[in-house]
PDB file with SEQRES, HELIX, SHEET and CRYST1 records, atoms N, CA, C and O in Angstrom:
SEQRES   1 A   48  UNK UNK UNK UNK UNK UNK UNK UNK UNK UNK UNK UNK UNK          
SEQRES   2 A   48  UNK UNK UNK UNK UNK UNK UNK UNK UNK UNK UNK UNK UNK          
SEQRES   3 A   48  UNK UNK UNK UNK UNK UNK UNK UNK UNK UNK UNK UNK UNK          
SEQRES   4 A   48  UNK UNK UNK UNK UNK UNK UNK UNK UNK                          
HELIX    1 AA1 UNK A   13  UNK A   15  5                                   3    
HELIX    2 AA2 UNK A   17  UNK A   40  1                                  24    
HELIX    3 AA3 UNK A   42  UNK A   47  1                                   6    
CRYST1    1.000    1.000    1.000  90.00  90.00  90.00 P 1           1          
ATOM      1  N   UNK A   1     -25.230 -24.454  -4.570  1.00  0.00           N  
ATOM      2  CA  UNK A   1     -24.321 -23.724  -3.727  1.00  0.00           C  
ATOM      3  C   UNK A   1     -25.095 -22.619  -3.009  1.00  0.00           C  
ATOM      4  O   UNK A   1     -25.942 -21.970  -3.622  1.00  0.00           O  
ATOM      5  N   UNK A   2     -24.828 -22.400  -1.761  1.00  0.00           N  
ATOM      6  CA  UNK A   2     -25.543 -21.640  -0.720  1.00  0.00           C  
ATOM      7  C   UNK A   2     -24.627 -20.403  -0.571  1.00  0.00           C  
ATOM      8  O   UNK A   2     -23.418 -20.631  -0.517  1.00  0.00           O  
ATOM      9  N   UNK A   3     -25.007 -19.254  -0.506  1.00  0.00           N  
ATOM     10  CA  UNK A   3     -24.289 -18.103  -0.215  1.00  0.00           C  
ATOM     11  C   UNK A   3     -24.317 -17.991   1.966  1.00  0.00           C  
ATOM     12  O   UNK A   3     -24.869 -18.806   2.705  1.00  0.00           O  
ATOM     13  N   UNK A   4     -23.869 -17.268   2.213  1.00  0.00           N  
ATOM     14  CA  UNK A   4     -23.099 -17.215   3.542  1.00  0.00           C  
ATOM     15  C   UNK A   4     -24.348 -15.693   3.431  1.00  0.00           C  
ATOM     16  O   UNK A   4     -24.594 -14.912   2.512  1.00  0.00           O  
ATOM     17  N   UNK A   5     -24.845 -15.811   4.741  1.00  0.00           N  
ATOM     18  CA  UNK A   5     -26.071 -14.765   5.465  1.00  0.00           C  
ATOM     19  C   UNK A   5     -24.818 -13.580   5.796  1.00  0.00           C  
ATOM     20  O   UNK A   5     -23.693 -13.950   6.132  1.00  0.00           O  
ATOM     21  N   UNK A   6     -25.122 -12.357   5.674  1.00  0.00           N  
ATOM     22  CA  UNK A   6     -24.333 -11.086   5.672  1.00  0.00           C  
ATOM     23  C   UNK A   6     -23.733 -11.311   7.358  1.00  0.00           C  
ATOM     24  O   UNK A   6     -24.235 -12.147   8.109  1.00  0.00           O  
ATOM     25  N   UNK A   7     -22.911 -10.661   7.645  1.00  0.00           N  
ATOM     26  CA  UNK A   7     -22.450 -10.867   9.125  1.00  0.00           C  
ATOM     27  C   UNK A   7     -23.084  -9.095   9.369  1.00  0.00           C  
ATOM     28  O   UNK A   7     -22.903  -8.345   8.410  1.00  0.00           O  
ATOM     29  N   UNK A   8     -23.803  -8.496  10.649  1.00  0.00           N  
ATOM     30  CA  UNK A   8     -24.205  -6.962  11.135  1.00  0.00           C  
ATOM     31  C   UNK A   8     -22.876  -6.054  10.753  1.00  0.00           C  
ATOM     32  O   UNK A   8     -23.133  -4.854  10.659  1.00  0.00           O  
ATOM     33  N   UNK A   9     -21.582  -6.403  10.533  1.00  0.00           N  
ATOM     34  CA  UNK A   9     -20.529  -5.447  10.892  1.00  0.00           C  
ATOM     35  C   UNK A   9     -19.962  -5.759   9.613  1.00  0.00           C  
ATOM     36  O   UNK A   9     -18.739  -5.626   9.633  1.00  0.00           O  
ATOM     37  N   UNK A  10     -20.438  -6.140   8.470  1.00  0.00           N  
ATOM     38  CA  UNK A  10     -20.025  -6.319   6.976  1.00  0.00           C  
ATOM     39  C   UNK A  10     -19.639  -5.010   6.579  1.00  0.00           C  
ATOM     40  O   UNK A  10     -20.580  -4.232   6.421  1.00  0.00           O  
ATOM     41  N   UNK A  11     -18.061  -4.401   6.299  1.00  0.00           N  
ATOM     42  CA  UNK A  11     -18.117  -2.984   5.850  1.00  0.00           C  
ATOM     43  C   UNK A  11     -18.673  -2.695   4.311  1.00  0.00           C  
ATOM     44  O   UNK A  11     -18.930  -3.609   3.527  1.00  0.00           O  
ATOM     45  N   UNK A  12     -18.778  -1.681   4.087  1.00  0.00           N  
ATOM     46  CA  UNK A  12     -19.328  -1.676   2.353  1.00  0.00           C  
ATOM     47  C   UNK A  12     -18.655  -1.685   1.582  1.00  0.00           C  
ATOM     48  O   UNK A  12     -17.670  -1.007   1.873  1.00  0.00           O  
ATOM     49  N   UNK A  13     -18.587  -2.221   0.405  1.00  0.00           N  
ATOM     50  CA  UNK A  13     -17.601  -1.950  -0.840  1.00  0.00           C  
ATOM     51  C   UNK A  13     -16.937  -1.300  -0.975  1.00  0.00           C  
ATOM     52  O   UNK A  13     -15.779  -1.656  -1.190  1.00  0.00           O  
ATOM     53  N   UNK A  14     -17.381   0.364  -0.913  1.00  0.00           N  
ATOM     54  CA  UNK A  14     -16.446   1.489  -1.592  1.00  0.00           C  
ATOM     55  C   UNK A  14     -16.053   2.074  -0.362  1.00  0.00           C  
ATOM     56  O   UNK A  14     -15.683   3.221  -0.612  1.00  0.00           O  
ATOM     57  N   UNK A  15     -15.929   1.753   1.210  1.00  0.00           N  
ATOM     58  CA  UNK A  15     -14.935   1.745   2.085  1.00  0.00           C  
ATOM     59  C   UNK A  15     -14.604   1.018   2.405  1.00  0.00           C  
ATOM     60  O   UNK A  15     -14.251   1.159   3.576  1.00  0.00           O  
ATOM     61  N   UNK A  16     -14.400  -0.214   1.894  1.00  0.00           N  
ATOM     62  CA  UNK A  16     -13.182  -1.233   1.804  1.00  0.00           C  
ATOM     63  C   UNK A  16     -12.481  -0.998   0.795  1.00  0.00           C  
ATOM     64  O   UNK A  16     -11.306  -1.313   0.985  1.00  0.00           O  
ATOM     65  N   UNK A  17     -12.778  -0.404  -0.623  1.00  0.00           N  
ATOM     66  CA  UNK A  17     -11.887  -0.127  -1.472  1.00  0.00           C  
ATOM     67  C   UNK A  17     -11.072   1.213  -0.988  1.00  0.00           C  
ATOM     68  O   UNK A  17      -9.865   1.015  -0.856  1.00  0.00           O  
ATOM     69  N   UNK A  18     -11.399   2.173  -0.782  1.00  0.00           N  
ATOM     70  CA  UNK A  18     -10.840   3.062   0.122  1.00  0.00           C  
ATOM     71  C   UNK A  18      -9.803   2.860   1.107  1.00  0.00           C  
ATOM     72  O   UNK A  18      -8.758   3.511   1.089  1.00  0.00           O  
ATOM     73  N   UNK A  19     -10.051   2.022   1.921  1.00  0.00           N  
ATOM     74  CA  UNK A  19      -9.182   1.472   2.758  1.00  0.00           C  
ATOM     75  C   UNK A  19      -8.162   0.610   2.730  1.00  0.00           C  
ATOM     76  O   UNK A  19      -7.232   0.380   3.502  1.00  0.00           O  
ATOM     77  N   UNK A  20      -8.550   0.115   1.559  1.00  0.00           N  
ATOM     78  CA  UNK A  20      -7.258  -0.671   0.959  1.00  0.00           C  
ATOM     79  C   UNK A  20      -6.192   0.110   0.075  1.00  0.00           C  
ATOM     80  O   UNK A  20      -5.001  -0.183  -0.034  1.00  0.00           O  
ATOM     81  N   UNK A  21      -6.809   1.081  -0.485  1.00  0.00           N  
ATOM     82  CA  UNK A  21      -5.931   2.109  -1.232  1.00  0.00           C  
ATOM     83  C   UNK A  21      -4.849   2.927   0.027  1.00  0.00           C  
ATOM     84  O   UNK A  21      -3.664   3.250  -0.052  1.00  0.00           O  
ATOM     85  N   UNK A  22      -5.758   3.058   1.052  1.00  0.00           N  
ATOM     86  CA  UNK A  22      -4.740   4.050   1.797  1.00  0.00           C  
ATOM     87  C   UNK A  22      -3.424   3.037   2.535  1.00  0.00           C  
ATOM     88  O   UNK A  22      -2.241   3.354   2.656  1.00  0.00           O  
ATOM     89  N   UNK A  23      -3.846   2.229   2.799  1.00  0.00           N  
ATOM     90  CA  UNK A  23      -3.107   0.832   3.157  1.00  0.00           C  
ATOM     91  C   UNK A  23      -2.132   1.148   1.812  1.00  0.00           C  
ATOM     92  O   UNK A  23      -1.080   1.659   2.196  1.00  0.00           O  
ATOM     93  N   UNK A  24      -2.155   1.077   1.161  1.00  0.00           N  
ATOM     94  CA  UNK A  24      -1.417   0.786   0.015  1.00  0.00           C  
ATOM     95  C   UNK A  24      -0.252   1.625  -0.176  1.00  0.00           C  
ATOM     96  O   UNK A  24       0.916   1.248  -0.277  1.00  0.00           O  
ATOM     97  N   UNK A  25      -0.843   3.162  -0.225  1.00  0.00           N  
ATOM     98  CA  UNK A  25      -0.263   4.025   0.150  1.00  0.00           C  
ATOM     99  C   UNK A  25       0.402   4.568   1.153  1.00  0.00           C  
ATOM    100  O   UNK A  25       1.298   5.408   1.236  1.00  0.00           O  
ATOM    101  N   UNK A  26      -0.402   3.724   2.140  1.00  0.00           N  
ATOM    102  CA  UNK A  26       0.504   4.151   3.417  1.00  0.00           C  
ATOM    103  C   UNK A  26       2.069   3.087   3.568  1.00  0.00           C  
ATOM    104  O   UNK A  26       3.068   3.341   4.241  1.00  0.00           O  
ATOM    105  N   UNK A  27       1.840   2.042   2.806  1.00  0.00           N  
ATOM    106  CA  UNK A  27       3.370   1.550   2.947  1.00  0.00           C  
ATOM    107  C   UNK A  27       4.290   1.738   1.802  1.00  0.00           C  
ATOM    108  O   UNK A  27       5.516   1.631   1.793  1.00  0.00           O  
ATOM    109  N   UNK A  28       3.144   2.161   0.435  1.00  0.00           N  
ATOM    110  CA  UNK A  28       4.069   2.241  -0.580  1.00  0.00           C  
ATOM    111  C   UNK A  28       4.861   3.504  -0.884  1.00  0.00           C  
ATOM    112  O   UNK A  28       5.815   3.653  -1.648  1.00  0.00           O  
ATOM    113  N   UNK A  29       4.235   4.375  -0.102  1.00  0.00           N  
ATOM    114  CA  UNK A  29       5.161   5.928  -0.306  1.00  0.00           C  
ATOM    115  C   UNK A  29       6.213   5.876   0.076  1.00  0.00           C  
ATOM    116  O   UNK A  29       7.078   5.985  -0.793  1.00  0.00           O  
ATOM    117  N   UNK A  30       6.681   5.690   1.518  1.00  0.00           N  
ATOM    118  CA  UNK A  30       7.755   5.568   2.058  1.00  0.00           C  
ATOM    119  C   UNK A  30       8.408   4.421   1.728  1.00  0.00           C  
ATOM    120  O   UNK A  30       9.538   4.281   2.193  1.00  0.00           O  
ATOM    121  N   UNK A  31       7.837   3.340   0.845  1.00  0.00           N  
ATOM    122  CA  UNK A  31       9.126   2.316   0.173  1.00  0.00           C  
ATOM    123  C   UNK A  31       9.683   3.180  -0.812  1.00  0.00           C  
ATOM    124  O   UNK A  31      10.891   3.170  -1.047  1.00  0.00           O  
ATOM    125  N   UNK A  32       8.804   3.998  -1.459  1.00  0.00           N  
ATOM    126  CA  UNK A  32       9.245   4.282  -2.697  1.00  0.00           C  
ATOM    127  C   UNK A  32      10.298   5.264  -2.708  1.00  0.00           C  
ATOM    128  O   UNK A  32      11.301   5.431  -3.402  1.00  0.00           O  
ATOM    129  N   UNK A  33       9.778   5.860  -1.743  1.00  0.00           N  
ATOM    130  CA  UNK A  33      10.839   7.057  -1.435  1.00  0.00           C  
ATOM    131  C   UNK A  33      12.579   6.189  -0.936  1.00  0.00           C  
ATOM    132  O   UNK A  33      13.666   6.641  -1.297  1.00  0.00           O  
ATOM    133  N   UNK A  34      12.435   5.138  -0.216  1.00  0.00           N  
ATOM    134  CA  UNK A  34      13.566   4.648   0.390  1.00  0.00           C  
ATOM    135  C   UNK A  34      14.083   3.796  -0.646  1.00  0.00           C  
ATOM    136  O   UNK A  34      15.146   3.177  -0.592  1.00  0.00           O  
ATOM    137  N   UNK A  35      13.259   3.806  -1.589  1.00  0.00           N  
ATOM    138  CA  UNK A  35      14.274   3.038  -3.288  1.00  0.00           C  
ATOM    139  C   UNK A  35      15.040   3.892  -3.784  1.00  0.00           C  
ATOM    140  O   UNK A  35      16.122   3.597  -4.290  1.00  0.00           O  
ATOM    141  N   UNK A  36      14.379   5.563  -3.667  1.00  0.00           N  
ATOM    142  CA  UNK A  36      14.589   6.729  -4.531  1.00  0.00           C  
ATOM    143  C   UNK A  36      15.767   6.698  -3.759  1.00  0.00           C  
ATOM    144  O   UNK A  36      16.729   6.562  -4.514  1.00  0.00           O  
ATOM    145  N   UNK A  37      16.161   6.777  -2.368  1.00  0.00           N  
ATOM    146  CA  UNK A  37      17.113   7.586  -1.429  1.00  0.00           C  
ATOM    147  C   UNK A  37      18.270   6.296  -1.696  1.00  0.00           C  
ATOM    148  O   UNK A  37      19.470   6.567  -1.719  1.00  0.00           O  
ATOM    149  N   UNK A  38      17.895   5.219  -1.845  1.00  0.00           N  
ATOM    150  CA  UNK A  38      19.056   3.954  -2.364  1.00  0.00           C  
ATOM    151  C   UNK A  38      19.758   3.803  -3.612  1.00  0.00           C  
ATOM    152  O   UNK A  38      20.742   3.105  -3.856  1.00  0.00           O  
ATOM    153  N   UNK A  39      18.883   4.816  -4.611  1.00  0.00           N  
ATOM    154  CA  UNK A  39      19.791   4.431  -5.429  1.00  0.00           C  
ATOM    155  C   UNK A  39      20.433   5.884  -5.713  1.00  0.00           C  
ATOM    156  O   UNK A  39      21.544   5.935  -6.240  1.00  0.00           O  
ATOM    157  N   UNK A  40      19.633   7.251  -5.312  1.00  0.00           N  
ATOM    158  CA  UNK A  40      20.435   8.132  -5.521  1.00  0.00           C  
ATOM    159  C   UNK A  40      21.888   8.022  -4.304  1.00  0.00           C  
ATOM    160  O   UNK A  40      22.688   8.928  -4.537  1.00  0.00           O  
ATOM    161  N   UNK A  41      22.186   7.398  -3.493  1.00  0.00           N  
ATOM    162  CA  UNK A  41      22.951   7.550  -2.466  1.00  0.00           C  
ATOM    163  C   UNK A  41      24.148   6.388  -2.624  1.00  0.00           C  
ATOM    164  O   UNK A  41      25.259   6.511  -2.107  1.00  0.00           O  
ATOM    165  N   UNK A  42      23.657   5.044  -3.567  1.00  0.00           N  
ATOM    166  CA  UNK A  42      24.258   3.879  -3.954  1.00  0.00           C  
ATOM    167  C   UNK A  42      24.860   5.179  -5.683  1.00  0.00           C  
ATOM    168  O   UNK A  42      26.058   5.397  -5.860  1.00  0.00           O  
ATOM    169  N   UNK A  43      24.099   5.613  -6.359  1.00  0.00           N  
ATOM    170  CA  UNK A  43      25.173   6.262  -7.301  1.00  0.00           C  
ATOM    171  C   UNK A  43      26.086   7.399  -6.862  1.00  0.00           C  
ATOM    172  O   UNK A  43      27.027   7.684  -7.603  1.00  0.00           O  
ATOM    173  N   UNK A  44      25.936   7.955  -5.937  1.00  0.00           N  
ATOM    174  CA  UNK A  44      26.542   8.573  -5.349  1.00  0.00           C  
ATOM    175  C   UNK A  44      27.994   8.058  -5.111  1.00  0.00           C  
ATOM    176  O   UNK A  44      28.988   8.594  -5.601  1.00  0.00           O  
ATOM    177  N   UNK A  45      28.015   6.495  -3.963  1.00  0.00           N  
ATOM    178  CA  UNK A  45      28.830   5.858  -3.965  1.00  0.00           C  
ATOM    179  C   UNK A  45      30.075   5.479  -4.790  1.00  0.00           C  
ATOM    180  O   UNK A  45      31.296   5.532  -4.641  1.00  0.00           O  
ATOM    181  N   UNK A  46      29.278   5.106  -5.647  1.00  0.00           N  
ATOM    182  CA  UNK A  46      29.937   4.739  -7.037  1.00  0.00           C  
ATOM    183  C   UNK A  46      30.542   5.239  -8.093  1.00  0.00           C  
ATOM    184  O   UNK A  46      31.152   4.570  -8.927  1.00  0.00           O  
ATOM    185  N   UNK A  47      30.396   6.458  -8.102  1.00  0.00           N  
ATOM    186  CA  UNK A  47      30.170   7.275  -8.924  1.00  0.00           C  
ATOM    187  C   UNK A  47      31.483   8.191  -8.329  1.00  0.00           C  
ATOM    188  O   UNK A  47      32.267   8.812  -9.046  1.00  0.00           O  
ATOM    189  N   UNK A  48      31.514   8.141  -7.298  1.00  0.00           N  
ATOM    190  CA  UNK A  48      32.348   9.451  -6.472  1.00  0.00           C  
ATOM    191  C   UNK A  48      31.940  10.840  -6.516  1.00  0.00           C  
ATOM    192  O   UNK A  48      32.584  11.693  -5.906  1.00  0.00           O  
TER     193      UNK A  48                                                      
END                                                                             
């Protein structure tokens, strides 16, 4: 088995891991927050 020759614009490891974290964060905060605001607002509902 032959490995694949580096491509010039290969980013490095630990800013691709970086970048995937903020990715991560950048969609998971504001889900999380809009779970928080669903269910405090759904017990709200319910609750009277």
């Amino acid at each position: 088995m032959t490995t694949a020759p580096e491509s010039g614009n290969a980013v490095p490891e630990s800013r691709r891991t970086a970048l995937t974290v903020f990715a991560w964060l950048w969609v998971g905060v504001p889900l999380a927050y809009g779970l928080y605001e669903l269910v405090r607002k759904a017990t709200q509902l319910f609750t009277g």
